[in-house]
C-alpha positions as CSV (number, residue, x, y, z in Angstrom):
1,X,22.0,31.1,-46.5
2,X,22.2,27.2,-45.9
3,X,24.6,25.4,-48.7
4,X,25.2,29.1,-50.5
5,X,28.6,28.7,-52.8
6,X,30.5,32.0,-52.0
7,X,33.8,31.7,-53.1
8,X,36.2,34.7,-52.7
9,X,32.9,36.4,-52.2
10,X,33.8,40.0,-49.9
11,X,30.8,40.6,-47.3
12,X,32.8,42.7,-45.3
13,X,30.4,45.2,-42.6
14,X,27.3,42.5,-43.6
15,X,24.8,41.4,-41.0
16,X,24.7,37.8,-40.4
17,X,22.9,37.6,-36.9
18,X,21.1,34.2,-36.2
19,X,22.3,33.0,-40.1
20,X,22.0,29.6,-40.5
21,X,25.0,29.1,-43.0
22,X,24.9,25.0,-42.4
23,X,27.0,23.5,-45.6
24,X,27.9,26.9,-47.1
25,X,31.4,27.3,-48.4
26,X,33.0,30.5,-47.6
27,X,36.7,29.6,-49.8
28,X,39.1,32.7,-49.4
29,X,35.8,34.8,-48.2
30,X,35.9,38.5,-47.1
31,X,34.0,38.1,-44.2
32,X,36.2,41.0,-42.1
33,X,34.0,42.6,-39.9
34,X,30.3,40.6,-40.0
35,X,27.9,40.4,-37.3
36,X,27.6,36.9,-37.3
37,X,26.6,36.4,-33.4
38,X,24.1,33.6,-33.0
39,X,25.1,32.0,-36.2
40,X,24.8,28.3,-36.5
41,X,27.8,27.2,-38.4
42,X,27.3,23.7,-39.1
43,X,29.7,22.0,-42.3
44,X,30.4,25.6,-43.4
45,X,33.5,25.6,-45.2
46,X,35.8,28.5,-44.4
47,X,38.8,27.7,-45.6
48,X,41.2,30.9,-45.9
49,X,38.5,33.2,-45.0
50,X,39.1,36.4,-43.6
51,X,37.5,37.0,-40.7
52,X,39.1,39.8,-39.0
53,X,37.2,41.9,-36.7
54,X,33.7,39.8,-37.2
55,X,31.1,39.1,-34.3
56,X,31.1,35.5,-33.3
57,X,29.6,36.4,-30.0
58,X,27.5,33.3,-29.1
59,X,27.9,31.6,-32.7
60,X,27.8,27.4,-33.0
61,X,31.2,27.0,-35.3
62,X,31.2,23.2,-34.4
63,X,31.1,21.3,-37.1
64,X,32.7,24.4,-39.3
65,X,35.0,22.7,-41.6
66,X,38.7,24.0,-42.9
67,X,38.7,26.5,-39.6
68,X,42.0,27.6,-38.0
69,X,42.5,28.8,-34.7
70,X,44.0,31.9,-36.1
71,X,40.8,33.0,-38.1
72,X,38.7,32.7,-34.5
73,X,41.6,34.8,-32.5
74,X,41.3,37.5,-35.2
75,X,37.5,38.1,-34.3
76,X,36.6,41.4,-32.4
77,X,34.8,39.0,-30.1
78,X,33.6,35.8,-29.3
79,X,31.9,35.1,-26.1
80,X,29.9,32.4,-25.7
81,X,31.1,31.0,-29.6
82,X,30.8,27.2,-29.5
83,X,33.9,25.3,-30.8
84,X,34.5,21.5,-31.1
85,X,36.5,20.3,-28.4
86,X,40.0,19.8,-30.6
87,X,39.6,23.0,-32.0
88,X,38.7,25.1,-28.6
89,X,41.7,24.1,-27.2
90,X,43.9,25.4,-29.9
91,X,42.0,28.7,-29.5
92,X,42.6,28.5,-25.9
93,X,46.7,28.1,-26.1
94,X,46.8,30.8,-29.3
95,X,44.5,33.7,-27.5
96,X,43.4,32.8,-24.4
97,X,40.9,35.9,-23.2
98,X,38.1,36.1,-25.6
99,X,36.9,39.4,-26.3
């Protein structure tokens, strides 16, 4: 799915495992609820996309573009996700027990 133009695209309940979604852009996406653990997310741009309940359990997000602390909090887990440094600790003061 590497540079894949989904704008306001709704995934919701899709299986993303191991993607590699470097450079896709993922603008006011419905991606409530994906397994995305193990995904390498590399200049993705997820600007407003929902991503409530998803799977980011071991998933790369450094280098993710347009991500907000609030979109990573609102994940049914994340253990082991990879953040870049600025953003991690943000995530760390909004919700600090991943789950």
């Amino acid at each position: 799915m590497q540079q894949t133009y989904l704008w306001s695209a709704r995934l919701s309940g899709a299986r993303l495992a191991f993607a590699q979604l470097s450079s896709a852009i993922f603008i006011d996406a419905g991606l409530r609820s994906i397994d995305f653990h193990g995904a390498q997310f590399q200049g993705t741009v997820l600007t407003n996309a929902d991503m409530q309940d998803t799977n980011l359990d071991d998933a790369d997000m450094r280098g993710a573009l347009s991500l907000r602390p609030a979109q990573i909090c609102s994940a049914k887990s994340r253990r082991g996700t990879l953040l870049d440094d600025t953003l991690q600790s943000q995530v760390d003061a909004l919700c600090p027990n991943p789950h």
